[in-house]
C-alpha positions as CSV (number, residue, x, y, z in Angstrom):
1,X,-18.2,8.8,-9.3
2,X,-17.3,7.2,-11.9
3,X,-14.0,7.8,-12.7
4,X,-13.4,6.9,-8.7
5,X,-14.9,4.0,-9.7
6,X,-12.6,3.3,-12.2
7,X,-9.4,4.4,-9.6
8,X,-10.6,2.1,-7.1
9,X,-10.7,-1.3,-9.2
10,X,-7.4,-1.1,-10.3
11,X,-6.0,-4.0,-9.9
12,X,-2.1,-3.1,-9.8
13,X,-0.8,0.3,-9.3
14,X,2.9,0.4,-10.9
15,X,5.2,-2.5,-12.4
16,X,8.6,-1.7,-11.7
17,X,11.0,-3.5,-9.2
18,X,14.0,-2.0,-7.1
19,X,17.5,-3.1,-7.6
20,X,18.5,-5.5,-4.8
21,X,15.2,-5.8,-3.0
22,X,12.8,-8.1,-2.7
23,X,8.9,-7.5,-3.8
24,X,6.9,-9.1,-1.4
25,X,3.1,-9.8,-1.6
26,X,0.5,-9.5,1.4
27,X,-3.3,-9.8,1.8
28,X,-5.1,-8.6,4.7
29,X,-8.1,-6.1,5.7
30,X,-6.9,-2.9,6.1
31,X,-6.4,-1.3,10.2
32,X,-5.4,2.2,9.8
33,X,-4.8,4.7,6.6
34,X,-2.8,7.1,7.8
35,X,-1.9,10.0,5.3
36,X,0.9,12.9,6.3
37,X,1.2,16.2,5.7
38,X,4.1,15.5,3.5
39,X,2.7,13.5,1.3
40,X,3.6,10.1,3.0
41,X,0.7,7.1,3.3
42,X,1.2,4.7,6.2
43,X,-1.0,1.9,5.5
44,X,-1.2,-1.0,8.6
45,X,-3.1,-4.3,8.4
46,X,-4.7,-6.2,10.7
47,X,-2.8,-9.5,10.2
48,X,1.2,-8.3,10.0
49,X,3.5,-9.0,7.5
50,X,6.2,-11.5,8.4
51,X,7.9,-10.2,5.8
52,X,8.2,-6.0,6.7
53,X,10.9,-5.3,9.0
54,X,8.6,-2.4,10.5
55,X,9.0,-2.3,14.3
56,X,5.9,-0.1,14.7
57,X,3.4,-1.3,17.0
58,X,0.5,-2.7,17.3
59,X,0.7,-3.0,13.4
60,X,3.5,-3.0,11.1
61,X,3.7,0.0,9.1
62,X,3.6,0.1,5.6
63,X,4.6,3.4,3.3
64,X,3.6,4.1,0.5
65,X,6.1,7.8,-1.2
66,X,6.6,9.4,-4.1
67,X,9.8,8.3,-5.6
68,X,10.2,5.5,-3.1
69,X,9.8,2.2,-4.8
70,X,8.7,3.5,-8.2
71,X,5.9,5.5,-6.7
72,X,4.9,8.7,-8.7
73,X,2.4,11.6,-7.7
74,X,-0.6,9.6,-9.1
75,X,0.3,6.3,-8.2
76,X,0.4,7.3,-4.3
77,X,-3.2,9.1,-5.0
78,X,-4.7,6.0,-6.9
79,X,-3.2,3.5,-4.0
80,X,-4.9,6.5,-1.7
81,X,-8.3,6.1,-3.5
82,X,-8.1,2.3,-3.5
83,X,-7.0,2.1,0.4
84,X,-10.2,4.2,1.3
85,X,-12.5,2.0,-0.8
86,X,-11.5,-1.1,0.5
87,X,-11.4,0.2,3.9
88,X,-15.3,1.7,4.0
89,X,-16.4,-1.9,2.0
90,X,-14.3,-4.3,4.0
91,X,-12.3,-5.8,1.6
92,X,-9.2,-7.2,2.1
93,X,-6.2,-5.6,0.2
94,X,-3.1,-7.2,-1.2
95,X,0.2,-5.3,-1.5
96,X,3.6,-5.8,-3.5
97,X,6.2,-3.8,-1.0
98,X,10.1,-3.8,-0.5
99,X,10.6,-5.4,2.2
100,X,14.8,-4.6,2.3
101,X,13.8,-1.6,4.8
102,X,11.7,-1.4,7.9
103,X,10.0,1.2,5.9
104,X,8.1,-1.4,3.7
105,X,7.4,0.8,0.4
106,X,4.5,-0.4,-1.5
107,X,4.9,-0.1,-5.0
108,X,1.5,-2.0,-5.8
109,X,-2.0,-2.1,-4.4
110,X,-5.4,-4.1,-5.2
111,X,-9.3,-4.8,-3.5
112,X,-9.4,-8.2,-3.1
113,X,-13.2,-9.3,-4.4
């Protein structure tokens, strides 16, 4: 447990930013975590971006893939790991995504305290 611990209280996952896109922050308590088989995260909030140019509904979707954004293997898991805890505690999350695609790719994710 404690090295989940340790996963979940990081406090930003990834620093790098994508040529021509803008890095865009947003804070909310988390709706849905929504993993795929391959290897995709769809993360939705309960208050919507303004800023993601997702046209899913009822929530924006938000992705989180490896190699999209920065993302590596263990940056999606630790983002994963983070997600879940937030979600089962109730905290509110804030995210740093590319909001030049409907896609929305995270590169960043904290537990608000």
């Amino acid at each position: 447990m404690g090295s989940l611990l340790k996963v979940c209280l990081l406090t930003a996952i990834l620093a790098s930013n994508v040529a021509f896109a803008e890095n865009v922050w947003h804070t909310s308590t988390l709706a849905k975590v929504y993993p795929f088989g391959d290897g995709r995260l769809v993360i939705t909030f309960n208050k919507d971006s303004e800023s993601c140019l997702s046209t899913a509904t009822p929530q924006k979707y938000h992705y989180a893939k490896v190699g999209e954004n920065g993302v590596t293997q263990e940056g999606l898991d630790m983002m994963l790991a983070t997600a879940l805890a937030a979600g089962m505690s109730g905290k509110s999350v804030s995210i740093n995504f590319d909001n030049s695609t409907e896609k929305c790719y995270i590169n960043r994710l904290q537990i608000k305290f």
